[in-house]
C-alpha positions in Angstrom: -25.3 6.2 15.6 -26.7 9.6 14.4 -24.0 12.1 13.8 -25.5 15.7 14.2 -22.8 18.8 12.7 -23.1 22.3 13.0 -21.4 25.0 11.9 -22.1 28.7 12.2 -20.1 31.9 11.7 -20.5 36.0 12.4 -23.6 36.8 10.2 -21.3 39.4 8.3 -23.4 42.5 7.1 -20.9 44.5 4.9 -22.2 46.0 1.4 -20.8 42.7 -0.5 -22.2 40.6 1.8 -25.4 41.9 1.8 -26.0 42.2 -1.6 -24.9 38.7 -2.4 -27.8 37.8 0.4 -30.4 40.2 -1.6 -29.2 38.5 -5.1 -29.2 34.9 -4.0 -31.7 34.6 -1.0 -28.6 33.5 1.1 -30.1 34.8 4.3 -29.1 31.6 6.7 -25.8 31.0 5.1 -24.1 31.4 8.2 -25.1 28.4 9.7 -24.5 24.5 8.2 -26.1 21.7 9.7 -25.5 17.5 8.6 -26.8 14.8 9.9 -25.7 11.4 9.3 -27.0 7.9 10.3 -24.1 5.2 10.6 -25.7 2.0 11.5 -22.5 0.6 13.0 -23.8 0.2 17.0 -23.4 -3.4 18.1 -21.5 -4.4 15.3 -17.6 -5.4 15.0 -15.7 -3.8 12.3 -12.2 -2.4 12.1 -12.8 -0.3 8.4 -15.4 1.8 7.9 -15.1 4.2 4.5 -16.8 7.4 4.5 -17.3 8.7 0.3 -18.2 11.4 -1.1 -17.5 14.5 -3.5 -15.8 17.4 -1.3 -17.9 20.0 0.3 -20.3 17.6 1.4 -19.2 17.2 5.0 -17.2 14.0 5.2 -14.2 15.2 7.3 -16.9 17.0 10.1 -18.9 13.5 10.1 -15.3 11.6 10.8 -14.4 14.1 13.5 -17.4 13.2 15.8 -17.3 9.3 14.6 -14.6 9.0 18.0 -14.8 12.5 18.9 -10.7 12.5 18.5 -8.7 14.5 16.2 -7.5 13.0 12.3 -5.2 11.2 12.3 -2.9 13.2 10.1 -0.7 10.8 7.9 2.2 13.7 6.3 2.3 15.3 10.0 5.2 14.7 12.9 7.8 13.3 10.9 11.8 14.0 11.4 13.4 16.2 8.8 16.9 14.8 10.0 16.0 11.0 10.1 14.7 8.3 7.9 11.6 7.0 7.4 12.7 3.6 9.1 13.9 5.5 12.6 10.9 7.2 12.6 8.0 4.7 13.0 7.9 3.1 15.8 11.4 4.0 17.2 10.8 1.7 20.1 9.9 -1.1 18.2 11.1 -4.3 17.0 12.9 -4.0 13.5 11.3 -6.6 12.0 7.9 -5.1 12.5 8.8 -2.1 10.9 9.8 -3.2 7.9 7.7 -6.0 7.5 5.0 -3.5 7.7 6.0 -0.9 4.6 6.7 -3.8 2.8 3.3 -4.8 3.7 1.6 -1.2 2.8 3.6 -1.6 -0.3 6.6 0.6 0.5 9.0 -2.3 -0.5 11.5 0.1 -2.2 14.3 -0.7 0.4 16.6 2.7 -1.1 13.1 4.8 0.5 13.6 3.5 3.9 16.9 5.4 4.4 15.8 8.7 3.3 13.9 11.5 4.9 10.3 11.9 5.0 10.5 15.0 3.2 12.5 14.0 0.1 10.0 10.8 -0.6 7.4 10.8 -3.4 3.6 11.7 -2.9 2.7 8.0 -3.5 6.1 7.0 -1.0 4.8 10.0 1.9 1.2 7.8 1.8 2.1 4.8 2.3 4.5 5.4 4.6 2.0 7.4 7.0 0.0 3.8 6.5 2.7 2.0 7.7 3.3 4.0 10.7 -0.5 4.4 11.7 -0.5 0.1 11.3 2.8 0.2 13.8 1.1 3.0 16.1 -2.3 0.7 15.5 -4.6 3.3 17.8 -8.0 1.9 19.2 -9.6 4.6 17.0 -8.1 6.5 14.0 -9.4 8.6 11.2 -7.4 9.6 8.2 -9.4 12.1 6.0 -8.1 12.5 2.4 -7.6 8.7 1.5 -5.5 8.4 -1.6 -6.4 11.6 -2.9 -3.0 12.6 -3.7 -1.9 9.7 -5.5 -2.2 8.1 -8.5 -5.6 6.1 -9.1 -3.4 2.4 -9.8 -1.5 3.0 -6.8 -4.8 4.3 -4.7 -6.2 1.3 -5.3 -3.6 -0.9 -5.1 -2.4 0.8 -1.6 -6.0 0.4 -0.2 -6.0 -3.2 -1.1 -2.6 -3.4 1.1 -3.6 -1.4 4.0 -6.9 -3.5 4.7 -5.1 -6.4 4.6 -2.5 -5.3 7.0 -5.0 -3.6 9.5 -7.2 -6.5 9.6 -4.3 -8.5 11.1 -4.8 -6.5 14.6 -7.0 -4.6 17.0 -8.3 -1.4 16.6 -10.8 0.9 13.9 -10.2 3.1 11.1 -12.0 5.4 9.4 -11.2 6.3 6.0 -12.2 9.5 4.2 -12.3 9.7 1.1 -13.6 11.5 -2.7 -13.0 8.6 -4.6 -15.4 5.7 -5.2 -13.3 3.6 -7.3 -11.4 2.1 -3.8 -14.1 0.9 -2.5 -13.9 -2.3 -4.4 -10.3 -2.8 -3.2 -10.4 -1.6 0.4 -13.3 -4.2 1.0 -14.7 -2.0 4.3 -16.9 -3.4 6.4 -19.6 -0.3 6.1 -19.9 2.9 3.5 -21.5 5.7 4.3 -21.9 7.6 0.7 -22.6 11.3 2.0 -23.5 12.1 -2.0 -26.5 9.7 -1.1 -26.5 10.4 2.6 -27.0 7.0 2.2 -25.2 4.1 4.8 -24.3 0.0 3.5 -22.2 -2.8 4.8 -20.0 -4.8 3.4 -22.7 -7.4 1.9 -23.6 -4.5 -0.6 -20.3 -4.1 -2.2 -19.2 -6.0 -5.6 -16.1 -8.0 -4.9 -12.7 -6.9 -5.6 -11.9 -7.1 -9.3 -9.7 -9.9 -10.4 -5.8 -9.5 -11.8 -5.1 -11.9 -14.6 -0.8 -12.1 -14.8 0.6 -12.5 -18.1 4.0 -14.0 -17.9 6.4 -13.4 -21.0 10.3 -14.1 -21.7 11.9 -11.1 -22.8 15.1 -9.6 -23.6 17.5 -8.4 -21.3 17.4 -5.0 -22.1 14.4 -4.6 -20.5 15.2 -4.6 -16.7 17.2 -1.2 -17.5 14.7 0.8 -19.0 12.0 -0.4 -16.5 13.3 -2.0 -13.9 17.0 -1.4 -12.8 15.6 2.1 -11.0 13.7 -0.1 -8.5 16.2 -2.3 -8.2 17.9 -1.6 -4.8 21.4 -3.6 -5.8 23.7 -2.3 -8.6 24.9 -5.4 -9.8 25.8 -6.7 -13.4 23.5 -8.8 -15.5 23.6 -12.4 -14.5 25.3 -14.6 -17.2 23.0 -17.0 -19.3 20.5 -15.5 -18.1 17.0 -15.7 -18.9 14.4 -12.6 -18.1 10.4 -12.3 -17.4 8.3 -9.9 -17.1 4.7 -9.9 -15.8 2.0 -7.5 -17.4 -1.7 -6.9 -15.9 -3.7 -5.6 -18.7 -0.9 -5.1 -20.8 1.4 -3.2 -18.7 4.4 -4.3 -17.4 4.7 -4.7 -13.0 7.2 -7.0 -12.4 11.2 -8.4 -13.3 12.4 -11.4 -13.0 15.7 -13.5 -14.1 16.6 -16.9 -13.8 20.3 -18.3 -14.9 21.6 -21.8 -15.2 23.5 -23.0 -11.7 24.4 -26.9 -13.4 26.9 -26.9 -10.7 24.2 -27.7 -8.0 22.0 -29.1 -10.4 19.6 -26.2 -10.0 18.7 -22.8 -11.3 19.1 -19.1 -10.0 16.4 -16.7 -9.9 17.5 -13.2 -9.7 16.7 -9.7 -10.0 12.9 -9.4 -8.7 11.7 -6.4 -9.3 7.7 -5.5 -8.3 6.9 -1.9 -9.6 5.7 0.7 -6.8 2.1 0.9 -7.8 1.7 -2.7 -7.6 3.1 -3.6 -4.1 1.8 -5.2 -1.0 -0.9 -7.7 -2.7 1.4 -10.8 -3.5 2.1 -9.9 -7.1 5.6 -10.5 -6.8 5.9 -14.0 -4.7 3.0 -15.0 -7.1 5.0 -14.4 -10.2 8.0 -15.5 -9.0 6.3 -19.2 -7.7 4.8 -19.1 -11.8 8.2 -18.3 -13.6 10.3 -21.3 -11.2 7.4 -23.7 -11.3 8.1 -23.4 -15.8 12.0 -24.2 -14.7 10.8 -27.4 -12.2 8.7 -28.7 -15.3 11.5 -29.2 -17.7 11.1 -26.0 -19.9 14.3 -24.6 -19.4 17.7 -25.1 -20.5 18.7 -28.4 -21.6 15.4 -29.7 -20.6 16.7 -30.2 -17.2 13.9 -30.2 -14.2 15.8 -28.5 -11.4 14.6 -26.5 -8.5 15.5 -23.0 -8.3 17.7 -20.8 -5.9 16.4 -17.7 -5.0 18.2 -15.8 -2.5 17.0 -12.5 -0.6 17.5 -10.3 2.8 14.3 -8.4 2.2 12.1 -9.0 5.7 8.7 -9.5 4.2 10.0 -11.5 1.7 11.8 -14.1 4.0 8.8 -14.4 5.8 6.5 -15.1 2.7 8.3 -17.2 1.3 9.1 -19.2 4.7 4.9 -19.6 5.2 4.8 -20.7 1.3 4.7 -24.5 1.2 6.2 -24.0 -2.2 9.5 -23.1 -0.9 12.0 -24.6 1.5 15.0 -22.5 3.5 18.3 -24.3 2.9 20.2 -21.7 4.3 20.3 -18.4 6.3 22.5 -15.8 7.3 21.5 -13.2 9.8 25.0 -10.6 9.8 26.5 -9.3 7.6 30.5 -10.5 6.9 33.8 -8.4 8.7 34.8 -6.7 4.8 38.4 -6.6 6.7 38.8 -10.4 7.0 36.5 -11.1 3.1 38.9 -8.7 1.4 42.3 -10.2 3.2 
């Protein structure tokens, strides 16, 4: 596929512009021409990633990929409703939240609020979320991650190409920044610094995240944590806490109290941080932190199975598909307050 672009203006001849012609030899400068050979024909994909430093034509080379308009990911949402009644108001619940907690918009409290009000990093991957719902036969989305830290760029690109690869359809990413490539995994690059295409059997693998697990005081889910936390609950009693780190920095919460009673434990307040949502961090760490209780190292030595109990959609549904973990009970309502408070 040889994209051809072409852009020309008025050939302006005021004094300024003239004499900038007669200092710089600028003669043609109304006229821009790329051309760009993406070697995609006959070939399945479903992400292609189009890099490059700006100014060097990558958004006119992803408008002629389809010959359809951007896809704009900030553009057409409600001022008056949140994020949750706007994607996909026709669609099955379920879907919807199952896919920002996929695209790692997993902070529950961000659902309920306006478009608008929401964080730079919130605004992005909610736009993913609803262009995975929408799912389009063709989409491009020009400015990939560019607004957003680089952690959570490359954390969210991880996230979305897992989630789109689950269904139909091709996206086109646009981008300035070389360091998602790694994580996004695309099937081709077309580098325009380089003017220079490659498919995926060119590109390094994604990096691996080593997860150090360490027991901590309690004090610690307040200064980090408790913000994320979508529940304002008191600390569990006898509890014990851990955190994860990746490279030294902290990204997720758990604790885990004694529940002798049933001859188990509880594990409790499971907190993954923003940046580091939608590639299994969290059910990871949590499967780590219960397997040490099932071995005998907590309290009293005893090896009990853990509790954990949730109502977060994505969750349920990982932890349901984990053969690590069993359902023993599930409700789907909420209870009458009138007749619990009588």
């Amino acid at each position: 596929m040889i994209i051809e672009v072409k852009h020309s203006c008025d050939d302006f001849n005021s004094y300024r512009a003239a004499r900038v012609k007669s200092l710089f030899n600028a003669d043609r400068a109304y006229n821009w021409e790329k051309t760009a050979d993406l070697l995609v024909e006959g070939k399945e994909w479903k992400i292609g990633l189009i890099v490059g430093a700006s100014d060097t034509g990558k958004t006119s080379i992803g408008r002629r990929i389809f010959d359809e308009p951007v896809y704009d990911l900030y553009a057409g949402w409600e001022s008056d409703k949140p994020v949750v009644d706007c994607i996909a108001p026709e669609g099955d619940f379920n879907t919807v939240t199952g896919t920002l907690s996929a695209v790692g918009l997993g902070d529950v409290p961000a659902w309920l609020r306006p478009f608008r009000v929401l964080s730079n990093g919130e605004q992005f991957r909610a736009g993913l979320a609803r262009l995975v719902c929408e799912r389009p036969e063709h989409a491009v989305v020009d400015e990939f991650t560019s607004v957003i830290g680089r952690q959570m760029a490359k954390v969210g690109a991880a996230a979305f190409a897992k989630t789109w690869r689950k269904g139909s359809g091709q996206a086109v990413l646009l981008s300035c920044h070389h360091d998602i490539t790694e994580w996004l995994q695309p099937d081709w690059v077309y580098n325009t610094d380089e003017a220079r295409f490659y498919d995926r059997d060119c590109l390094r693998q994604r990096p691996n995240l080593t997860l150090e697990i360490y027991k901590v005081r309690g004090t610690v889910f307040p200064r980090l944590f408790k913000k994320h936390y979508y529940l304002d609950l008191p600390l569990p009693v006898a509890a014990e806490y851990w955190i994860g780190c990746i490279n030294g920095e902290p990204v997720c919460h758990l604790a885990v109290c004694p529940l002798f009673t049933a001859r188990a434990y509880r594990a409790t307040r499971l907190v993954v941080l923003p940046e580091w949502q939608g590639i299994g961090v969290g059910t990871k760490f949590l499967a780590e932190v219960c397997r040490h209780y099932l071995e005998g190292n907590g309290r009293c030595g005893h090896k009990y199975h853990t509790f954990f109990h949730t109502s977060h959609p994505q969750l349920c549904g990982a932890l349901r598909y984990s053969k690590k973990w069993e359902q023993t009970a599930g409700k789907l309502y909420g209870d009458n307050k009138r007749k619990w408070y009588c």
